[in-house]
N, C-alpha and C positions, 0 to 999 in steps of 0.2 A: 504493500500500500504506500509505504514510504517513498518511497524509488518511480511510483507513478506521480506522486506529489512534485516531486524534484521536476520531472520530466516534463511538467506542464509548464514550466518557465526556463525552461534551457534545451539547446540544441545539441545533439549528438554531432561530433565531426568522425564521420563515420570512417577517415583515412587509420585513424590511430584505434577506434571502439572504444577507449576509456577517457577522453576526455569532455568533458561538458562545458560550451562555449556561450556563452549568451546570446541572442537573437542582434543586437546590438553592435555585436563583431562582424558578423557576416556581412555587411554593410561594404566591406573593401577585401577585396584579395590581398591584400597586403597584410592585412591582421591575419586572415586566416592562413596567409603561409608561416606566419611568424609562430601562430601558435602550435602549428604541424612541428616546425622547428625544436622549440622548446620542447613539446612531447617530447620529440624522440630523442632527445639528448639526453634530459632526464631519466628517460629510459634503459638506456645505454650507458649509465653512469649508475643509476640506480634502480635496477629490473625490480616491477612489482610496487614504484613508488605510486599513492594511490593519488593521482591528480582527477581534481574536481571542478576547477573551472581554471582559464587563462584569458585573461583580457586585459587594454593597453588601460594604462594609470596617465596622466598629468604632464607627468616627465617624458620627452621626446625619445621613442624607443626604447623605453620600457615595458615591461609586462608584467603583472600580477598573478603566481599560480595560485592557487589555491590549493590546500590536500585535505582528505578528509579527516573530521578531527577540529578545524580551523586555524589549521596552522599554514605559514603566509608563504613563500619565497617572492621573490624578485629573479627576473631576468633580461639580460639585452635582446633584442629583436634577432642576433644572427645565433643564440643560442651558446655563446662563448662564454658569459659569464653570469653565474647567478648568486647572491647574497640571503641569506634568513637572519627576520629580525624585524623588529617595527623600523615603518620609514615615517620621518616628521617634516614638519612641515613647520617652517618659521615663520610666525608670523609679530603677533605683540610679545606670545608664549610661543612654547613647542607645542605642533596640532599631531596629533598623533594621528596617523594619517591609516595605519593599518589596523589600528581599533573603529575607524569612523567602518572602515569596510568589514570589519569582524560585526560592526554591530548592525549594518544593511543587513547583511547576511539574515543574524538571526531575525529582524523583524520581518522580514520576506520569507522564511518558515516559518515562523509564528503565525504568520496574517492566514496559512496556510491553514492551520486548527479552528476550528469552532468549540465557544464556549460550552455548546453540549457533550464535547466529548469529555471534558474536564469537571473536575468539583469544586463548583464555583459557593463563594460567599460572599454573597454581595455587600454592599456599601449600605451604611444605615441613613440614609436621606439623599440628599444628594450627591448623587455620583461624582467625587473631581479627581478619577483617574483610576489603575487596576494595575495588579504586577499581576506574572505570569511566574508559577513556581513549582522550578522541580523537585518532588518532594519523595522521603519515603518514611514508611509509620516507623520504623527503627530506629530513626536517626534523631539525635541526643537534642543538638539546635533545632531540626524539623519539628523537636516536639515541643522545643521552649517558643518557634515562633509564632506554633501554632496556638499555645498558650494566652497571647497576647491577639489574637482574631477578633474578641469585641470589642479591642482597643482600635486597631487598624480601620475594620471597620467602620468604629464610630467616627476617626478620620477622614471619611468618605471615603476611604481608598477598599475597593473590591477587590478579592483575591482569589485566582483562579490555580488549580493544583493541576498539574502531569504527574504524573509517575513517572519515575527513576528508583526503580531498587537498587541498589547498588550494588548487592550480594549477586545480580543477575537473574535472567528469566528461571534458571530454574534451583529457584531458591524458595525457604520460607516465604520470605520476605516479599517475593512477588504475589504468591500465594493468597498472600495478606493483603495483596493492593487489588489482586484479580478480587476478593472478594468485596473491596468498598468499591470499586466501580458496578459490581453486580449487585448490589442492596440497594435495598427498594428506596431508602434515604440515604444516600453516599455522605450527606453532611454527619448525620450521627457516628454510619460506621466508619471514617474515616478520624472523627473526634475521638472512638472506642478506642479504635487502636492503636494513634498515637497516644491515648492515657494505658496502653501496657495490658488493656481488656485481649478476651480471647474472643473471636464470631467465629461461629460455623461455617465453615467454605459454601463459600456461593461460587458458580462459573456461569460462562453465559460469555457470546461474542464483546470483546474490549478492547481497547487500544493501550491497553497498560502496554504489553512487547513494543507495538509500534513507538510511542513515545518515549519509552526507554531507549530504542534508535534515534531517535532523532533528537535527545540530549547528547548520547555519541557522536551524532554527526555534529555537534555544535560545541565539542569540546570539551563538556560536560563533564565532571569526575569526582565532584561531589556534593553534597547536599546540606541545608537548602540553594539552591541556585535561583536567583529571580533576576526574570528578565523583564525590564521595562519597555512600554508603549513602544517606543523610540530602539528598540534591539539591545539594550547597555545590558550588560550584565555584572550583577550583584553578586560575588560568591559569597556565600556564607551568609549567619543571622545576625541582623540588623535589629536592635530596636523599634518599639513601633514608631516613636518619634521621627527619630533618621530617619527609616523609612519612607515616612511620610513625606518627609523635608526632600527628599532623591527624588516620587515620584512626582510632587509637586515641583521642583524647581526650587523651593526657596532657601 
């Protein structure tokens, strides 16, 4: 399901079969032989590197790989030289120029989800904003932030839960998330479990596995992870203050 998601916003260049080029490249031959180039060099240098997208950045003859995971390289246009690492950008400050595309990234998988797949808790009045958070009932901070939910809340900020087990799919632990997604109130059994209760296994079709991928594909490795409106990502728990103060801006 994952992998048809991806596939509705990116182009196959079918010369190499593993790389994913955006609709935006194709635009000139000249991108698309650059990034034929880069493939197969990386290839050839490092067989089985999992490149995920390649397209030109800012800087005249440059190119941005992407791998999956979200980790960055940099390369020239003839394939001769490539660098890993954030690239910045001078301006009043250093703009950190390979976080601004790490965080496209995830809000263009994000945008991808719908709030019904998730176990959502809304905001107590008016809405003025929502994190997105990978969570699992085991985890120490997932249970302290979850603890603080009609603080958050009352903040107006709405918080929507993925699953990420971290033990992996075939774990307790996912066992446990397959079963608040399959309860008939996910808000309860999800509040049981991170208080240390035990529920009867419930199963039933879920996207607990799938979102568990697609925190991997985004980097993901451990919990709580939130990701804001805007693609930023939060690792680790925040206060509900902070919090607030992040997804607001102030």
């Amino acid at each position: 399901m994952l992998a048809k998601r991806l596939m509705a916003w990116a182009l196959c260049l079918a010369t190499t079969g593993f790389v994913v080029v955006p609709a935006a490249i194709a635009e000139t031959e000249k991108a698309l032989e650059a990034g034929r180039i880069l493939a197969q060099k990386l290839q050839q240098v490092r067989p089985g590197i999992p490149i995920e997208t390649i397209m030109p950045i800012d800087i005249p003859g440059m190119y941005a790989i992407e791998l999956t995971g979200g980790a960055i390289l940099y390369g020239t246009a003839d394939g001769q030289h490539f660098f890993s690492g954030d690239l910045f950008a001078v301006q009043d400050d250093l703009l950190n120029l390979s976080e601004l595309r790490r965080d496209q990234k995830r809000k263009q998988w994000m945008a991808q989800y719908s709030p019904d797949d998730m176990i959502v808790f809304p905001a107590v009045g008016a809405a003025r904003g929502f994190i997105q958070v990978f969570t699992d009932v085991d985890c120490g901070y997932c249970r302290k932030l979850h603890a603080e939910m009609a603080q958050i809340n009352e903040l107006g900020i709405e918080v929507r839960y993925l699953a990420y087990p971290r033990s992996g799919v075939d774990s307790e632990t996912y066992d446990k998330m397959v079963t608040a997604w399959c309860s008939k109130d996910r808000q309860v059994a999800i509040t049981q479990l991170k208080a240390g209760d035990s529920l009867a296994s419930k199963a039933c079709e879920n996207p607990v596995a799938e979102q568990f991928e697609l925190g991997q594909q985004l980097g993901i490795n451990g919990t709580p992870a939130i990701v804001l409106a805007d693609g930023r990502l939060l690792p680790g728990y925040l206060p509900a203050d902070r919090l607030a103060a992040a997804v607001l801006g102030e």
